[in-house]
N, C-alpha and C positions, 0 to 999 in steps of 0.2 A: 478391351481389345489390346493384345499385345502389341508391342513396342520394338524398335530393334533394340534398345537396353535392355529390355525381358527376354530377348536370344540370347546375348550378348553375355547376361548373369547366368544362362544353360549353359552354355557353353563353356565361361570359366568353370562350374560347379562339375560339369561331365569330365571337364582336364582335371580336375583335383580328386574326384571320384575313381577316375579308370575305371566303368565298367566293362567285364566284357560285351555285354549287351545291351541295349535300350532300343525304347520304343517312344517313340512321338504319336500325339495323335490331339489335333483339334477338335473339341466339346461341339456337342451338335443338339440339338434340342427333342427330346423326347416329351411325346402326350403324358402328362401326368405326374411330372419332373417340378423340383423346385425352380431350376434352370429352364424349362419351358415356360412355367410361370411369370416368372422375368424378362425374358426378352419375348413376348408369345406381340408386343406390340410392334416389335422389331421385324418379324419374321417374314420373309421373303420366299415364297415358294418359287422355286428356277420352272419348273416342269410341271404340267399338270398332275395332283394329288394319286390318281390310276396309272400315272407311270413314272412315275417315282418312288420313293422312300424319303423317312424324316432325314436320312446322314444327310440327303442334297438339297434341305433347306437351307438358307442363305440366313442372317444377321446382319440387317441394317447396322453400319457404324463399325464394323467388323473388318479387320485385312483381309483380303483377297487371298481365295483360294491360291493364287497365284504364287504369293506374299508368302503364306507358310508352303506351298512346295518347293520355296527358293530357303527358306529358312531350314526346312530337312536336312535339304540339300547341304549346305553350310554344317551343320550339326553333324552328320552323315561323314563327309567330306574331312571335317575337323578334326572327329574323332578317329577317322582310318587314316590322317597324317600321323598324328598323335601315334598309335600304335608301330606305326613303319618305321617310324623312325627315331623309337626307342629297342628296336631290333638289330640283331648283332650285325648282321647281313641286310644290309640295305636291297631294297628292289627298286629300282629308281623308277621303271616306266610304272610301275604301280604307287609311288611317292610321288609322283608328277603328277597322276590320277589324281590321287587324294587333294592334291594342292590344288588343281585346277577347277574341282568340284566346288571345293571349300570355298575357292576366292568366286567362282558363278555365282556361288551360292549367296554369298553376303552382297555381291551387285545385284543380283535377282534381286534381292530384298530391297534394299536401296533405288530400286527400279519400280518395284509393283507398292513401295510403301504408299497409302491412303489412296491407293487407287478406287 
């Protein structure tokens, strides 16, 4: 289970990277997976199995859904300060975005962590 230190090392490595783009996405447990295998004692269906999908299976022991949308958020937030404001022309109410996002984003975490 992630940690707010395993955000924490994304997020220095995405500011020393500068991608244009990235993508985030938490591991989810597929039938027939080495990773299904592994936590298949963990696994928490939210929904019953006919109206659902495997992505909305849960993981015992796991951060909260919550936990990584506040973590996006943060990583999201961080990297579109980061870009604004190495721009010759600042946009401020769009750098206040970015900051406001960024700083939700790491309290969300700090909020929903082992919830």
């Amino acid at each position: 289970s992630e940690q707010i230190e395993d955000i924490k090392e994304t997020v220095r490595f995405l500011k020393e990277a500068r991608p244009d783009q990235f993508l985030t996405t938490v591991a989810y447990p597929i039938k027939g997976t080495p990773y299904y295998e592994s936590v298949s004692n963990r696994i928490v269906a939210v929904n019953p199995w006919e109206k659902s999908s495997d992505r909305e299976l849960q993981i015992s022991g796991r951060q909260s859904s919550r936990f990584y949308a506040a973590a996006n958020r943060w990583l999201v937030g961080e990297m579109q300060y980061q870009r604004l404001s190495r721009s010759a022309h600042w946009d401020f109410p769009a750098l206040g975005k970015a900051l406001l996002n960024r700083e939700l984003g790491r309290i969300g975490m700090l909020v929903t962590h082992r919830q």
